[in-house]
N, C-alpha and C positions, 0 to 999 in steps of 0.2 A: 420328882418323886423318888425318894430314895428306899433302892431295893436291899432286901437281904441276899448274905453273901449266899455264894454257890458254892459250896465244894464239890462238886460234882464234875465242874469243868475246869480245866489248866489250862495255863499260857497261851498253847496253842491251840483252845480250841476257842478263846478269846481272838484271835489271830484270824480264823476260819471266820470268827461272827463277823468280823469287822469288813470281810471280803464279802460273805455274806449279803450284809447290809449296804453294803455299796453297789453291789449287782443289783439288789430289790429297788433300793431310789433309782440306778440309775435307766436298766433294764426292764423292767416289772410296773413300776408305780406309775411313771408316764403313758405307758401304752394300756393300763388297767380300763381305763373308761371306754375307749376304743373297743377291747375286748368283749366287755360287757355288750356292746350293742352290737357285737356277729356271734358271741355264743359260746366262742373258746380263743388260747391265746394262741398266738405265731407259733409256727414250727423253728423260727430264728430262733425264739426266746427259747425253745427248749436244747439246739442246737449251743447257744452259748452256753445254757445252765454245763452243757457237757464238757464244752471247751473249758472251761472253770474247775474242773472238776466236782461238781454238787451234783450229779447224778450219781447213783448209785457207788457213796462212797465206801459203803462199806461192806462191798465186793471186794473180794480177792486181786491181786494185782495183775493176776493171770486171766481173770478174766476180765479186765477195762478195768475196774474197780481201785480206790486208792489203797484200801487195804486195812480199814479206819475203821475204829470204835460206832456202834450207833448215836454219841454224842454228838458225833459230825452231821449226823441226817437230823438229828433232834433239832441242832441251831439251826438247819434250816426251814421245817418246818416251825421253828417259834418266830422266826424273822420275818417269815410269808404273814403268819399271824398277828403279828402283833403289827403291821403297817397296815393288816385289813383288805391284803390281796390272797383272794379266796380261788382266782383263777388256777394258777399253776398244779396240777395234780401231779408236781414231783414225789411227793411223799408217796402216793399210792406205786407210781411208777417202781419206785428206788426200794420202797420198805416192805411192799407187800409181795408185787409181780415178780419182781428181783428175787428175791429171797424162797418163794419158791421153788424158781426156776433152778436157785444154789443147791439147794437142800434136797430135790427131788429126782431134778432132772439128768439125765445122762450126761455123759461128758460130750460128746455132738450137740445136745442142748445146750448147756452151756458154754459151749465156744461158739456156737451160731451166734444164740441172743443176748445172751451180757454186754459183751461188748459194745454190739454196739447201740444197746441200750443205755450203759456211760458217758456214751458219745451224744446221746439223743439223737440219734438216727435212727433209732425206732423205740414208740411209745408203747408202755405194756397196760392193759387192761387184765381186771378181771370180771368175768363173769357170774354173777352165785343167782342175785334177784330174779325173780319171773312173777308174769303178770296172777297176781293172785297169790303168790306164798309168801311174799314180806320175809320177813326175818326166819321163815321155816324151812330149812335149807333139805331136811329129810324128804320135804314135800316137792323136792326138783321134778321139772317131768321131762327136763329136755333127754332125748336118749340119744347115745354112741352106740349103736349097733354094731359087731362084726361080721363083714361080708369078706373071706378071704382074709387077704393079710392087709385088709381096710375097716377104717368105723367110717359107720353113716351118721351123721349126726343130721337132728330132727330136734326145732324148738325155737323158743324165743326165751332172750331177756328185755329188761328192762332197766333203769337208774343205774346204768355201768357208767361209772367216773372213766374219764378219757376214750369213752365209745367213739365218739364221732372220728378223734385223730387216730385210735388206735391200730400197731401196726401186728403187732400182737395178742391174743386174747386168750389167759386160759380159761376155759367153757369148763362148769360144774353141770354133770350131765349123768346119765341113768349107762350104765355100760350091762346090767343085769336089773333094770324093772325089778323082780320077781322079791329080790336081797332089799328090797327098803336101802334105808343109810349102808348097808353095808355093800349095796352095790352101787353106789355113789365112786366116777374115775375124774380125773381131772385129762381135759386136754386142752391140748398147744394149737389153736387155728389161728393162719397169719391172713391179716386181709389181702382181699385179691383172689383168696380163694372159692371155686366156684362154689354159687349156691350159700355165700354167706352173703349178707347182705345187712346193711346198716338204715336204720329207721330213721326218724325224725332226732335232731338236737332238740331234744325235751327241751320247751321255757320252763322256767322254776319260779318261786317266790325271788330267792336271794342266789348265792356262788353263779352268779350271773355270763360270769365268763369260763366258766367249769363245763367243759364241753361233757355231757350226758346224754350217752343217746340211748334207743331201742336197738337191740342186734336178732338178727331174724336166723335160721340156720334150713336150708332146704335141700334136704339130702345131700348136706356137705362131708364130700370123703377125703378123708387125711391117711396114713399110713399110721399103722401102728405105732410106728415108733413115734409119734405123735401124742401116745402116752405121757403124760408127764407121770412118775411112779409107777409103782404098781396098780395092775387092774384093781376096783374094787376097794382100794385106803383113800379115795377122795375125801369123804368124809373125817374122815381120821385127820389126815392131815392140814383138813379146814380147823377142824376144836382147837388142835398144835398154833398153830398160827391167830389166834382170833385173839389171845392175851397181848400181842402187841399191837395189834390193830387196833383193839381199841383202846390201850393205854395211848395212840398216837390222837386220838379223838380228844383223852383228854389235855396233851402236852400242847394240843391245838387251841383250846376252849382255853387255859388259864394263860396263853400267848396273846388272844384276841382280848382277853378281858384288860390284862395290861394294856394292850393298846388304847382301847376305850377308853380307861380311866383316867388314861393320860391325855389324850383328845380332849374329855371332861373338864378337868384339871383347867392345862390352856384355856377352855371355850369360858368355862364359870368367873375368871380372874380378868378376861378383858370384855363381857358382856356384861352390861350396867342396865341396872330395872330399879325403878323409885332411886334415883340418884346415885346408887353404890355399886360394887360389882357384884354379881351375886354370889361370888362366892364368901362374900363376907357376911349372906343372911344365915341363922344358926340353921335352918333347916338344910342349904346347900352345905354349911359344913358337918353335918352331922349323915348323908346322904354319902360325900366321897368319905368319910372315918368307917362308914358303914365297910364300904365297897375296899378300901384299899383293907383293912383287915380281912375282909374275907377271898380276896385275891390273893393275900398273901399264907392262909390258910391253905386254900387248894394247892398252891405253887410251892407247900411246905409237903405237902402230901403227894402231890406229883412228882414231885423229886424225888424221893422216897420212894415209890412205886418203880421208876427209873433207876434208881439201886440196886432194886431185887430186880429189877430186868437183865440188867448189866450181870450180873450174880447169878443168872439162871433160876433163881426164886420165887417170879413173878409168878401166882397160879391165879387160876379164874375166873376167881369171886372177889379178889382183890383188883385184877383191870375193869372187872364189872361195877364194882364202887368206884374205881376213877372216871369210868365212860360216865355214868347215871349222873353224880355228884357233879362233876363239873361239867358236863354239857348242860345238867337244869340250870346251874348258879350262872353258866353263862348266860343265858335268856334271860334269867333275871336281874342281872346285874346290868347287861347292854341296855334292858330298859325303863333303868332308872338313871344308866348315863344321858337315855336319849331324853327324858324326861326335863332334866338338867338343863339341855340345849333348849328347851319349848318349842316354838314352832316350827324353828331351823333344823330338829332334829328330824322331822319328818321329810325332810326335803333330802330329795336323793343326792345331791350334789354333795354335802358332807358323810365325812366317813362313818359318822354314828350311826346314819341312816341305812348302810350300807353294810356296818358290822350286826347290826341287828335285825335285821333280813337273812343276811348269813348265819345267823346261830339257830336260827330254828329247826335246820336238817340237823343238827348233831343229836337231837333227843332220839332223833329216827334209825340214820342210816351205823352202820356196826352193829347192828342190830339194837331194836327198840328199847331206852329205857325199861318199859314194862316188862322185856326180857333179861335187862339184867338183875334186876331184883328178882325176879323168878333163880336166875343163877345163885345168884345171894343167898335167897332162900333158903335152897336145898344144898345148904353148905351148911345150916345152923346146927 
């Protein structure tokens, strides 16, 4: 399937893919079925991703970091994608956790945890969800209380990517109830700490080996400096950060769609029905003309979106049309790839099966579809 060129990416970040890509087959794609049936991956494989340097490369060199553009975390979240291995929560680790921790944290924060969060010797989660607010972050109820020169935190989350292995966790929590959003703190609780306590590895539909669990908080006291920021800018500092989070939603969805289309591809040219292969019936080649045009539509737009990120550009009715648009097309496009395959596509053993299971949380998690067109909205 030949793709359009990228300007976006040079020599050497061609160089990165190709390193990339040979970690994913050789590290990743074998042990992915494995994964799947305990719930999350090794602590090895996050371990190597760091010895490689694909954790958080584009950290500072002072703190672990190689010092890199986010093109570098981009190929690898599109490599993860487009082979249809949905376990690895490097990206949340490196693009979200990370970058707060750069951006907010003190300089003892970021010499603790960066580090050796590049290394993968410790995984970062974050916390926002709780049972009952979905995508409503104002509606937090977990509270940091100050007792002294301690917060007590009190509450539950739920759907946290990397809960179950996480070493790290920053907690979106109530430090002033009284302030709505604007009493909204972020803080740093590392496991191990009394009173925190981790819930079940949720089973899911699909991202099967994506460890997500419940984190529970019972009168867990941390030190103030435990603060990530200022008291009270939690909120603030979520809106800041939610434009690349879910532009990463969509550099994810048109990574997987590629993959698909190409699994497709393959599967339609050596599967034979009434004597031919079917991809030589008009309706099978009118199905991939459908799909590789509008793959290459999103991936024309995603790229684009990725320019104004790289640019400082990107605002938030514009990642809101990336998340929305290509998380739907991805659901619909996987399943009309799996369509393709007939019966076999139903069958978990193939990766159709597997990628289209997996797309279903993207309409959800980043917050819901039906909230980004609310954001859309109130941009017109």
């Amino acid at each position: 399937m030949t793709a359009m060129p990228r300007p976006l990416f040079g020599e050497e970040h061609q160089i990165f893919r190709d390193t990339v890509r040979r970690f994913v087959d050789e590290e990743i794609t074998p042990h992915h079925d494995k994964w799947e049936k305990e719930g999350q991956i090794s602590r090895e494989a996050w371990l190597k991703a760091g010895e490689l340097g694909l954790l958080c490369a584009s950290m500072p060199e002072e703190y672990g970091g190689a010092g890199t553009d986010r093109l570098y975390s981009i190929v690898l979240m599109e490599e993860l994608g487009r082979a249809g291995t949905s376990g690895p929560g490097f990206g949340l680790h490196s693009e979200i956790v990370a970058p707060y921790i750069l951006r907010y944290g003190s300089e003892e924060q970021k010499q603790h945890y960066l580090p050796k969060m590049a290394k993968g010797e410790m995984i970062g989660a974050i916390a926002m969800t709780e049972p009952g607010t979905g995508s409503d972050l104002q509606a937090v109820r977990t509270t940091a209380v100050k007792d002294g020169n301690e917060l007590v935190i009190n509450g539950a989350k739920t759907f946290i990517t990397n809960g179950q292995m996480s070493d790290v966790v920053i907690v979106v929590a109530k430090t002033d109830p009284k302030q709505g959003a604007k009493g909204t703190s972020l803080v740093l609780v590392e496991a191990g700490t009394e009173g925190f306590r981790k819930g079940r590895n949720l089973e899911k539909v699909g991202m099967k080996a994506q460890d997500t669990s419940e984190l529970f908080f019972d009168d867990v006291r941390v030190p103030m400096t435990n603060l990530l920021g200022e008291e009270g800018m939690g909120f603030v500092y979520l809106m800041q950060e939610l434009a690349w989070e879910r532009l990463q939603v969509a550099v994810g969805a048109v990574a997987a769609m590629e993959g698909a289309l190409q699994w497709t591809i393959d599967y339609t040219r050596e599967r034979k029905a009434f004597g031919k292969a079917i991809a030589e019936f008009q309706n099978s080649r009118f199905k991939l003309a459908e799909a590789k045009t509008q793959v290459t539509v999103a991936r024309t737009f995603v790229d684009r979106c990725i320019e104004l990120m790289m640019q400082g550009q990107l605002d938030a009715d514009t990642a809101a049309m990336a998340k929305w648009w290509c998380s739907d097309l991805q659901c619909k496009l996987i399943d009309e790839c799996l369509q393709l395959h007939g019966g076999y596509g139903y069958m978990w053993e193939y990766p159709i099966a597997r990628a289209w299971a997996d797309a279903r949380v993207q309409r959800i998690y980043a917050g819901t579809n039906e909230i980004m067109k609310e954001i859309i909205g109130r941009s017109l």
